[in-house]
C-alpha positions as a Markdown table, in Angstrom:
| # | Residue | x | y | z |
|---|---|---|---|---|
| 1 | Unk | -0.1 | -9.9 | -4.1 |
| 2 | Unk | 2.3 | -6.9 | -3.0 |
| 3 | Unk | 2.3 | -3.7 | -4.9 |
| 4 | Unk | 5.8 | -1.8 | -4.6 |
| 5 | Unk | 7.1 | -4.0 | -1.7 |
| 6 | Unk | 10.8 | -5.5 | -2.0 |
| 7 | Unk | 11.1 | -9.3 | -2.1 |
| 8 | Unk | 13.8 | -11.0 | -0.8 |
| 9 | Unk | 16.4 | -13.4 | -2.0 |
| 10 | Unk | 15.1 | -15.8 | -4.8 |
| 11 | Unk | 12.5 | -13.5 | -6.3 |
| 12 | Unk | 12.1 | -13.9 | -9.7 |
| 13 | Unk | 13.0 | -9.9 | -11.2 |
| 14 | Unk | 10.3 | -8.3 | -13.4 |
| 15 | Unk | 10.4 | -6.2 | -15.9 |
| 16 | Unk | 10.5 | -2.7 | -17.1 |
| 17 | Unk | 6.8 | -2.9 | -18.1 |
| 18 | Unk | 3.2 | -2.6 | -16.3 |
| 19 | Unk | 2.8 | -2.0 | -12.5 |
| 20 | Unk | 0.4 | -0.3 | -10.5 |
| 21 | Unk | 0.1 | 2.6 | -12.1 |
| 22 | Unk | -0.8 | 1.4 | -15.4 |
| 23 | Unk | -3.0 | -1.2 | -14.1 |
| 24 | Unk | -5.7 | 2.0 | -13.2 |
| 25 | Unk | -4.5 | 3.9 | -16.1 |
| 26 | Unk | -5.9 | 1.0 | -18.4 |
| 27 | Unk | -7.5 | -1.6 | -16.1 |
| 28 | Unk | -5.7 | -4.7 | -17.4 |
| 29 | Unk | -3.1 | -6.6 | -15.3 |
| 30 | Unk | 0.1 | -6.9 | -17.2 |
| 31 | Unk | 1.7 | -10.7 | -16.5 |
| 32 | Unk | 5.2 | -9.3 | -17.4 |
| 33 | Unk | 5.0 | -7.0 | -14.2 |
| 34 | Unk | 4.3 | -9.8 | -12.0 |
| 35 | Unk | 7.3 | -11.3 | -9.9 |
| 36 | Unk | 7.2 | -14.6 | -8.0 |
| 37 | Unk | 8.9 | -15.3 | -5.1 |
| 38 | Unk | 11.0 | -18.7 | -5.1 |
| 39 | Unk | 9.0 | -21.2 | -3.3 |
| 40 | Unk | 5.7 | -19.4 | -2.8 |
| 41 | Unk | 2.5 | -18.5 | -4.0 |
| 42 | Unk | 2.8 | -14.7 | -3.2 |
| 43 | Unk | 3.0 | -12.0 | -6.5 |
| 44 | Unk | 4.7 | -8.7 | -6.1 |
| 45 | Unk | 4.6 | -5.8 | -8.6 |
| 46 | Unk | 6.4 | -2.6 | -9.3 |
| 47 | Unk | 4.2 | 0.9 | -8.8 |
| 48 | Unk | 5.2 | 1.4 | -12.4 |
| 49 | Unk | 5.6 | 4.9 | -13.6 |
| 50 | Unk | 4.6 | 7.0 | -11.0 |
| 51 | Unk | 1.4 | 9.1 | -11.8 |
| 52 | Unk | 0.1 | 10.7 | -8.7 |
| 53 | Unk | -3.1 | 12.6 | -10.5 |
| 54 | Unk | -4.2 | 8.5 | -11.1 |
| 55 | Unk | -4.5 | 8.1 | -6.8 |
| 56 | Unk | -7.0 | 10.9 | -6.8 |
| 57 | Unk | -8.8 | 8.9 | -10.3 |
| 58 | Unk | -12.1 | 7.1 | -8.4 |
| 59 | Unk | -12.8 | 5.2 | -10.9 |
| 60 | Unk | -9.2 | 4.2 | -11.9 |
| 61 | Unk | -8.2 | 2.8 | -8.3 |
| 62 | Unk | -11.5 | 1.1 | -8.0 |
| 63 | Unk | -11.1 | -0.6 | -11.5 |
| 64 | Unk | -7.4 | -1.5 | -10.3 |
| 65 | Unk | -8.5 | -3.2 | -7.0 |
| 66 | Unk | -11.3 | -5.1 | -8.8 |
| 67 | Unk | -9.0 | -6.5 | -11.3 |
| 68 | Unk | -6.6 | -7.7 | -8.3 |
| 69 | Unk | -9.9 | -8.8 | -5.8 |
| 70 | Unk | -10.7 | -10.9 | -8.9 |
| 71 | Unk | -7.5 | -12.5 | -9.4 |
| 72 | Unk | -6.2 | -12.6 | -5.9 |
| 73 | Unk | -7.3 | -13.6 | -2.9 |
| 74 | Unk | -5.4 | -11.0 | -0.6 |
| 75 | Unk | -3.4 | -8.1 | -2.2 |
| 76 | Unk | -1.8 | -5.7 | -0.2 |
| 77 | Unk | -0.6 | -2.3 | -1.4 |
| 78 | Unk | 2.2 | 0.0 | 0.4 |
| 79 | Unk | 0.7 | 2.9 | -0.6 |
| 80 | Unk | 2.5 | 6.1 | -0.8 |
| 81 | Unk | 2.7 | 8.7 | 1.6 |
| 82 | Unk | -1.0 | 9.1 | 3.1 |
| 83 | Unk | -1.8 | 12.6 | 1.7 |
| 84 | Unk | -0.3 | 11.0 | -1.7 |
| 85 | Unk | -3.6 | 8.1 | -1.4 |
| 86 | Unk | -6.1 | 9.9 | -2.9 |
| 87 | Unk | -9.1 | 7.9 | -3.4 |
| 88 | Unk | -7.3 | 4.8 | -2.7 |
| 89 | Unk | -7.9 | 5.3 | 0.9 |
| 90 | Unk | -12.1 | 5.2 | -0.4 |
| 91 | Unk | -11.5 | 2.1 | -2.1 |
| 92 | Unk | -9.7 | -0.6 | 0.4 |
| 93 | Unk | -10.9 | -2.9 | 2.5 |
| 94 | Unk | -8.7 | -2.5 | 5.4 |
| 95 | Unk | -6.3 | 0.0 | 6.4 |
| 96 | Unk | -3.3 | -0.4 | 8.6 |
| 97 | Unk | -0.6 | 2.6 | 9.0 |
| 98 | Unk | 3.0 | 2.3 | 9.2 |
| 99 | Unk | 5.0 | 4.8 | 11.5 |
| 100 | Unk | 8.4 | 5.9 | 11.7 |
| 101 | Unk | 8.0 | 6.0 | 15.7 |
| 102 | Unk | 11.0 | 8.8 | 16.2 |
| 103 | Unk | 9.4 | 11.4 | 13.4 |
| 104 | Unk | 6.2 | 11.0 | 14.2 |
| 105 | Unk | 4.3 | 13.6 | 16.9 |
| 106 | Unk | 1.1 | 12.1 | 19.0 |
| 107 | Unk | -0.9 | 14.8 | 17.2 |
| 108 | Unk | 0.3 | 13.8 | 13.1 |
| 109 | Unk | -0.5 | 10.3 | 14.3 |
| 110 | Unk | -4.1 | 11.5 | 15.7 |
| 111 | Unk | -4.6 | 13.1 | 12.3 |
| 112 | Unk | -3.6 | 10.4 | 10.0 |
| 113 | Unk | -5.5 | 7.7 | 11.9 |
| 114 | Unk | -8.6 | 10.0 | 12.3 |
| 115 | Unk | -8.0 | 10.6 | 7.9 |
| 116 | Unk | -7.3 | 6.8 | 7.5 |
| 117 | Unk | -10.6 | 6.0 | 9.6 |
| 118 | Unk | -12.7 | 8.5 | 7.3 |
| 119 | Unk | -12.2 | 6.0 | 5.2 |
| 120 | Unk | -14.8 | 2.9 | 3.7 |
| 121 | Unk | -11.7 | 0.7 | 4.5 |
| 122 | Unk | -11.6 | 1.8 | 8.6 |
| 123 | Unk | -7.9 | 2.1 | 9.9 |
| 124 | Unk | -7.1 | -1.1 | 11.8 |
| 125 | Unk | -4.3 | 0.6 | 13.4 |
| 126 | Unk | -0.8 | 1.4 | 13.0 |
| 127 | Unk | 2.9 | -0.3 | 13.2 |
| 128 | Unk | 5.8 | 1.5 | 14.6 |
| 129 | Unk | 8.7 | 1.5 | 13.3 |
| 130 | Unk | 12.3 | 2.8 | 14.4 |
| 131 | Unk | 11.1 | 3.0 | 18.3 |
| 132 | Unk | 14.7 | 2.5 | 20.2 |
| 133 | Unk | 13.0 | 0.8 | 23.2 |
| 134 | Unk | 9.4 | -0.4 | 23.6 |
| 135 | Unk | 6.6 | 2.3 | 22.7 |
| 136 | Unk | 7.0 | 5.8 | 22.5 |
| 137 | Unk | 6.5 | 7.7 | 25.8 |
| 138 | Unk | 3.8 | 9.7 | 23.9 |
| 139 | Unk | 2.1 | 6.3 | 23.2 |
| 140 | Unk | 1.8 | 5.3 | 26.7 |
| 141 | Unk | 5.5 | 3.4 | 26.8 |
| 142 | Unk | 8.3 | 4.1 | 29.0 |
């Protein structure tokens, strides 16, 4: 399961309704906000309508991510930006950031892995993205 990630070319569309966001505002999966992709076992679903006060909502993500732990085996969720998470950074199981390489300073990166890592779900580490040529110098690359 992927929440708010694009799928590519044979993806079945979904609807207007459910997503994310409703799924903690009510804690029951909506089927009609489900897409498939062509060919393989993997669900996505839209965000839904965006309510950033439900991120910071304990008990709403935690009643979220138990509905998907009991109905998939592996859901991953491209969260929104970090300080956006709220308790959803409390409430996964692993943690992995993704980095535009060419905005990001060594010391944001420090402080995002070392908010991340405060975490139940630890930070696993982080992808780059955008680096022209191998890592960053600041990273230890040429």
């Amino acid at each position: 399961m992927l929440v708010n990630a694009p799928l590519t070319d044979g993806a079945e569309p979904a609807t207007r309704s459910g997503g994310f966001a409703e799924l903690m505002a009510c804690g029951k999966l909506d089927d009609k906000a489900l897409r498939k992709s062509a060919g393989s076992r993997m669900y996505s679903m839209p965000v839904g309508a965006s309510r950033q006060d439900l991120f910071f909502q304990a008990d709403s993500v935690a009643g979220a991510l138990d509905v998907l732990r009991g109905r998939f085996k592996l859901s991953v969720i491209n969260g929104p930006a970090l300080r956006e998470c709220g308790a959803l950074t409390r409430h996964v199981d692993k943690a992995l950031l993704v980095v535009d390489a060419q905005a990001a300073s060594p010391r944001a990166l420090r402080q995002a892995m070392k908010h991340s890592g405060d975490a139940a779900g630890e930070s696993h580490g982080a992808i780059l993205v955008g680096a022209r040529s191998g890592l960053p110098a600041w990273l230890g690359g040429e």
